[in-house]
N, C-alpha and C positions, 0 to 999 in steps of 0.2 A: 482572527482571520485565518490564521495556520497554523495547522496542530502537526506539531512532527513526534514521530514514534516508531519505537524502534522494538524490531521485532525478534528477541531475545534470540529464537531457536532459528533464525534463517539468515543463513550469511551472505546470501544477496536475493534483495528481492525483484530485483528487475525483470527477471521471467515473469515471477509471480503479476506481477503487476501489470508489464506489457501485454501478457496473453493469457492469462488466467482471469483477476480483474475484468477485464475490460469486455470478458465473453459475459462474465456476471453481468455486464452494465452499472459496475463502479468503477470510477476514477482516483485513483491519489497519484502521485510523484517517487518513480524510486529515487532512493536516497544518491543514487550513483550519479543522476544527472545534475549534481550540484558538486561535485567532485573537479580537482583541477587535474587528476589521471584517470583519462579515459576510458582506461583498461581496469580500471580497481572496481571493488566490490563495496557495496553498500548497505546493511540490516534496516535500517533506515527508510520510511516514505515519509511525504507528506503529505497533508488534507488540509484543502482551503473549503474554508466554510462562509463565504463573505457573501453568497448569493444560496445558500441551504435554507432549509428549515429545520425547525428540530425534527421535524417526521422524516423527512430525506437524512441528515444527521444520521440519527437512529437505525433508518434501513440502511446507510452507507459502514456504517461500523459491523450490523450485524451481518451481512455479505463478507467484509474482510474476516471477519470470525471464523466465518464458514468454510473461507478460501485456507487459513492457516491452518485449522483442522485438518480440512482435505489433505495440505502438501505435509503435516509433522504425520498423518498415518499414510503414507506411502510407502 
């Protein structure tokens, strides 16, 4: 139902997520928002998969691929 994963080279994904993400048209959870300080940083998202396909799956990982590329050659 949720896959959490963490993302070696990026010490907070919440940018990534809130506005990079989501211009793709994928979804996951940064990790931060499960945090009990508000202010802290998270490597961390998640992905619920309980209403996916494997073909959305599939396109959902290789978008976040695409996005972490993006932000490690910046």
């Amino acid at each position: 139902m949720f896959l959490w994963i963490k993302l070696l080279c990026i010490k907070d994904t919440y940018k990534l997520i809130m506005e990079k993400a989501i211009a793709k048209e994928v979804l996951f959870v940064p990790g931060k928002d499960f945090l009990s300080d508000p202010n802290g940083k998270s490597s961390y998202i998640r992905a619920a998969y309980s209403l996916s396909t494997p073909e959305q799956m599939d396109e959902g990982m290789r978008r976040l691929a695409e996005l972490i590329k993006d932000e490690l050659n910046k």
